[in-house]
C-alpha positions in Angstrom: -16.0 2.9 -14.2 -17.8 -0.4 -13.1 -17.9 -0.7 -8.8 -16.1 -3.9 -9.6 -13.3 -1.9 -11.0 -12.9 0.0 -8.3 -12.9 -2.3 -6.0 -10.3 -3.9 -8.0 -8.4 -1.0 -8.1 -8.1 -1.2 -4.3 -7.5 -4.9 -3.8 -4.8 -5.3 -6.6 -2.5 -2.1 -5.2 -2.9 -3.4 -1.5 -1.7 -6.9 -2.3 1.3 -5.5 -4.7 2.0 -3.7 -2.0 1.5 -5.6 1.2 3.7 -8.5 -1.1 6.3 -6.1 -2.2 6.7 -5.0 1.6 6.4 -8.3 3.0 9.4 -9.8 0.8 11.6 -7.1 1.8 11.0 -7.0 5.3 11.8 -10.5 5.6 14.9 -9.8 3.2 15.9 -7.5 5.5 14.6 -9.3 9.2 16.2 -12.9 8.2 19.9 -10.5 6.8 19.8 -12.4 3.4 19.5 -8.8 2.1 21.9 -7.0 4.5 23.7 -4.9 1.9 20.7 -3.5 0.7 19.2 -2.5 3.5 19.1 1.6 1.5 17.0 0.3 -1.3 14.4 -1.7 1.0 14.0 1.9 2.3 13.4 3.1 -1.0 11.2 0.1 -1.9 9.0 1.0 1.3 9.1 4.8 0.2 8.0 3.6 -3.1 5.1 1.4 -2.1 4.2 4.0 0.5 3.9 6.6 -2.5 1.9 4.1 -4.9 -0.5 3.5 -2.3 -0.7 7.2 -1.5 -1.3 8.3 -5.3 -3.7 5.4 -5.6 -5.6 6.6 -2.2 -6.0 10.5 -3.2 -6.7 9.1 -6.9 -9.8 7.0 -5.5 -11.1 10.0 -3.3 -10.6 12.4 -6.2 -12.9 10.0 -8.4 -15.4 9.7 -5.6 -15.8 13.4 -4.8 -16.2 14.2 -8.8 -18.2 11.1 -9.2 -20.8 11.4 -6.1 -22.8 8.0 -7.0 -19.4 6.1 -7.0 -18.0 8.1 -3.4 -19.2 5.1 -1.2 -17.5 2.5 -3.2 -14.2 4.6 -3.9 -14.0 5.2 -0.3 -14.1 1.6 0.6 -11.4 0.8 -2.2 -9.3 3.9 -0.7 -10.0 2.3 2.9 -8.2 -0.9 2.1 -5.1 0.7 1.2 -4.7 1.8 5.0 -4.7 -1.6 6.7 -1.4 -1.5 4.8 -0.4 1.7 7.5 -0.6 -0.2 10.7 1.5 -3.7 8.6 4.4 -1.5 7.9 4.6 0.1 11.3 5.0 -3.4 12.9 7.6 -3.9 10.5 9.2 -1.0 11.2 9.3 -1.4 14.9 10.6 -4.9 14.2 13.6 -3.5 11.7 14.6 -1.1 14.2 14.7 -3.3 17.3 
């Protein structure tokens, strides 16, 4: 794999997910998705377990691949600015 690819890799799964979050936190934050509050927390289990998969997937790579490890683990490393995101959400839902 190309280091553009990997980078890639990184960017596209942290913006699906950051986007997917985002619209169902405000769902949830402004009530126009009240009822559904259940699946938002499967939505948020489900991007939580994409970005997981995608994280360990990267670091796998890297470790078997030991030219690419530098630019797998700056892929994997954007996928946890999402971490500190959904914790503000998360305080914000539950206050």
């Amino acid at each position: 794999m190309d280091n553009k690819d990997i980078l890639a890799i990184g960017k596209n799964v942290f913006w699906f997910s950051f986007l997917g979050g985002s619209l169902s936190f405000f769902g949830i934050f402004l009530g126009h998705i009240t009822k559904l509050i259940v699946f938002n927390g499967l939505i948020f289990c489900l991007f939580v377990l994409i970005n997981a998969i995608v994280f360990f997937c990267l670091l796998g790579y890297g470790l078997i691949h030991q030219s690419k490890f530098i630019i797998c683990l700056k892929s994997a490393s954007m996928l946890l600015i999402n971490i500190p995101i959904s914790f503000i959400y998360g305080c914000l839902i539950n206050y």
